[in-house]
N, C-alpha and C positions, 0 to 999 in steps of 0.2 A: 504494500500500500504506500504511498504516494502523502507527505504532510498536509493539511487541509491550505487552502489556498484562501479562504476567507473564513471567518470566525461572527458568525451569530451566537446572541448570548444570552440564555435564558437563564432566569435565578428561579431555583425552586423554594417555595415558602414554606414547604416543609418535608419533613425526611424522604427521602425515596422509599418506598416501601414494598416495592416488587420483586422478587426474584430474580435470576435470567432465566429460569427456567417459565417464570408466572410471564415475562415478558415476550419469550420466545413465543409461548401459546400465544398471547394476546395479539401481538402479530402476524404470527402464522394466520389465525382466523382473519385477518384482512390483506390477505395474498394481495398483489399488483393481479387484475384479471384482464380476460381478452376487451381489446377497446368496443365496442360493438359498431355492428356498420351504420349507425347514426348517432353514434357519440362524438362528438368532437373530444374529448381525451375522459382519461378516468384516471385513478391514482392507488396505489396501496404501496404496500410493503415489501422488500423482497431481500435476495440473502446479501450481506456484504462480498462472497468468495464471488457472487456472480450466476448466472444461467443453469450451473451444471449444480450446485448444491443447496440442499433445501433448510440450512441452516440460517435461520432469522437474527439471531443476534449471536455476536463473537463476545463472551465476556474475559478481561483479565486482569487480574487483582483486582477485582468489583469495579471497573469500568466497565461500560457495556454498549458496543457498538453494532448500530445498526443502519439499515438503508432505507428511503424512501423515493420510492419510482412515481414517475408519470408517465403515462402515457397517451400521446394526441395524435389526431389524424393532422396530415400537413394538407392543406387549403388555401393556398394565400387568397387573400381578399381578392386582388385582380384579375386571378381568375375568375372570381364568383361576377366579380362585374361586370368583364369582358361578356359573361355567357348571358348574364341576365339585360346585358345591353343590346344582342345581337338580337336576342327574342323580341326585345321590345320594340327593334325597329320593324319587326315582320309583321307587328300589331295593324289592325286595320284601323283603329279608332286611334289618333293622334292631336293634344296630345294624353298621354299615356296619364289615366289617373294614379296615384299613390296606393288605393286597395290594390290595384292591378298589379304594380310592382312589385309592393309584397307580397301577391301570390308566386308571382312568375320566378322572385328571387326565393323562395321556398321549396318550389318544384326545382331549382337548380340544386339546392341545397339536398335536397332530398336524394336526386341524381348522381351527384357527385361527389358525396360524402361516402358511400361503401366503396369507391374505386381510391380514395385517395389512402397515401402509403401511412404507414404509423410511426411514430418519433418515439424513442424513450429516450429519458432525462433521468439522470441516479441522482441524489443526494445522500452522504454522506451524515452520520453523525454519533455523536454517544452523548450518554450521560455518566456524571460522574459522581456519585451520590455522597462521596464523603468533601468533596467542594461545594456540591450542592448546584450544579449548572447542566444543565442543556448545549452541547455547541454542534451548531450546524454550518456545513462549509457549503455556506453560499451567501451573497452581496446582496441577494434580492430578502425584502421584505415579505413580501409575497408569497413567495417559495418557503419560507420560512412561515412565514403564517399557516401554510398550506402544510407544510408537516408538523409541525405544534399542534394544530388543531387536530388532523388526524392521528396523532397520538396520543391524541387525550380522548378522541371516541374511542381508539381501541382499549385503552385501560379504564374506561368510564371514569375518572377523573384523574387531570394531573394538576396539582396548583404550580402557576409559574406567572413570572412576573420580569418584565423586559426592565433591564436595568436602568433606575432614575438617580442622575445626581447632578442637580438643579446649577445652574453655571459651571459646566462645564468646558462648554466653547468661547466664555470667557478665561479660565482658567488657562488655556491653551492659547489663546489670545496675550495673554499674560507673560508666558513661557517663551514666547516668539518677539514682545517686546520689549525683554531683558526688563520687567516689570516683577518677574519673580523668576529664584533660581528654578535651572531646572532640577527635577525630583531624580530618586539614584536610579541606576540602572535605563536614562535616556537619556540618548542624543539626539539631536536635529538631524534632520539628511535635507533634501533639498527638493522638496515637496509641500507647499501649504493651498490651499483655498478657502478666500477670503469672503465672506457675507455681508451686505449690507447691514445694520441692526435694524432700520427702518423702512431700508423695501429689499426684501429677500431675494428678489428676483435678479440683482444688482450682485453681479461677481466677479471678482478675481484671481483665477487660476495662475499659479507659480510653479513651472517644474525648471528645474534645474538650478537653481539658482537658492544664493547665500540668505536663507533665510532670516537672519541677523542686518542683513541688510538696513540702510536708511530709508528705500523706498518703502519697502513692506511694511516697514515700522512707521509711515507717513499716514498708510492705509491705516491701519490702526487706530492710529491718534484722529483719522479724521471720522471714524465711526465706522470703523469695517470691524469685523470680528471673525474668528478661526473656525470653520467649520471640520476642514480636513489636515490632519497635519501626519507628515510621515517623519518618523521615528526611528530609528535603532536602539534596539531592547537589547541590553546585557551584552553586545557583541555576540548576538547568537540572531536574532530575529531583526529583518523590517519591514515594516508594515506601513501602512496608511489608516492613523487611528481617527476616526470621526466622532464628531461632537453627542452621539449615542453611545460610546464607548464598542463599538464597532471596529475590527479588523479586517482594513481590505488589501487584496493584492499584496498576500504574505510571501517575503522568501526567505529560506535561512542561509546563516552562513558557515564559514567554512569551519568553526568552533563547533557546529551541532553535525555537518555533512562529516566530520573524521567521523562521529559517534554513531552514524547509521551501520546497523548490522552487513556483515557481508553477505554477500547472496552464497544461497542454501539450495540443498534440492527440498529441502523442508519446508515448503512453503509457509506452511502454517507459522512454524516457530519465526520465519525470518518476518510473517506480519504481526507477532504476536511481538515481538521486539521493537518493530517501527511504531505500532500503536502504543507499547509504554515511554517509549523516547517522546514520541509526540508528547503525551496527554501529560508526559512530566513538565514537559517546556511548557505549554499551556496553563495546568496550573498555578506553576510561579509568575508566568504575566500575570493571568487575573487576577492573583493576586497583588502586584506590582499596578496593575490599571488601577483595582480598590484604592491603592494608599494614595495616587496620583490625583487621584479625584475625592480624596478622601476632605475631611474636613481639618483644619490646621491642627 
């Protein structure tokens, strides 16, 4: 396995209290199933090893990793228009009223949704009950929402709660204007984007460049504030940490790449090793994100 590339981060409010054996089941009974030919996508669960094994979750030393599939029919929009436009010019009544339309884009719909091919999408993720987190490798909200929530119908409840700590992109805003030091274990790299505080819409993207800078620090003073800032973590990680406390676009370095296992014919063991190496680094960020954002 492969280190997770972006970090979603759920806090659970209270103990994990499922097995992997209890969670295995609970997943199992919400297989990923066949899309059907008028579904535009469906979603469930499936193994982390992949296609060939019907193992739901990998647990080690009471982490416990699992997968979340999607599955959609691909349709792009312009084709659906293209076909519903060519109908409507063969229409004899023009022009063409709006009930008509959506009938005619419905029969297209209906036509061309069992022929179109199907996508699957994996997400990646575990829980780690003695940290108390949720982490899912992916950037989207959505997608995260979309496995959260079916995770919690398959175990009929999970309590979790998207992490709050209120001035944050202040904080960071702060850190970038030599206004407070920075905290241990971070450096700058050369990555921030900048927000308006008064019209959000209003940005300033910075790559490559000396963050310490006079310009960036002009933005600042003149009422911009940090929404994205990338970082080096302990000389092992960097990331792009957003104002959610959010990790995007993670890669390691050469301090944690000596430490990956060598390749094995054992597969199992050589991912039972990259998922402890991970979720060790993992836990000492978040907890290093906690004290960063913590309160003085």
């Amino acid at each position: 396995m492969a280190f997770f590339k972006n970090l979603w981060i759920y806090e659970l409010t209270e103990p994990f209290r499922f097995t992997a054996d209890e969670l295995e089941a609970a997943l199992a009974a919400k297989e990923l199933g066949q899309c059907g030919a008028l579904e535009r996508s469906t979603f469930g669960f499936s193994s982390p090893f992949g296609r060939d094994s019907d193992v739901f979750v990998h647990a080690v030393e009471g982490r416990l990793l699992f997968r979340f599939s999607v599955a959609e029919r691909v349709l792009p929009a312009s084709v659906v228009n293209d076909e519903v436009a060519d109908r409507l010019s063969r229409q004899d009544e023009q022009p063409v009223r709006a009930a008509k339309r959506r009938e005619v884009k419905d029969q297209v719909l209906l036509e061309l949704l069992p022929k179109a091919f199907v996508r699957q999408k994996h997400i990646a993720a575990y829980i780690d009950p003695e940290v108390g987190i949720l982490v899912i490798d992916t950037s989207s909200d959505k997608a995260a929402d979309e496995l959260q929530s079916a995770l919690r119908d398959a175990l009929g409840s999970l309590p979790l709660r998207i992490p709050d700590r209120p001035g944050s992109a202040a904080r960071m805003s702060a850190w970038v204007a030599g206004e407070r030091p920075l905290p241990a274990n971070m450096a700058l790299a050369d990555e921030c984007e900048l927000r308006d505080r008064s019209d959000r819409t209003s940005v300033v993207r910075c790559r490559g460049q000396n963050l310490e800078s006079a310009e960036i620090r002009s933005h600042i003073r003149a009422g911009m504030e940090v929404s994205l800032l990338k970082v080096e973590w302990a000389e092992r990680l960097v990331f792009v940490l957003t104002s959610e406390m959010g990790v995007r676009r993670l890669r390691v370095t050469d301090l944690v790449i000596d430490q990956f296992p060598e390749t094995s014919d054992d597969l199992r063991a050589e991912m039972d090793a990259m998922f402890l190496l991970m979720a060790g680094e993992f836990k000492q960020l978040w907890g290093d994100i906690n004290r960063w954002f913590g309160d003085d």
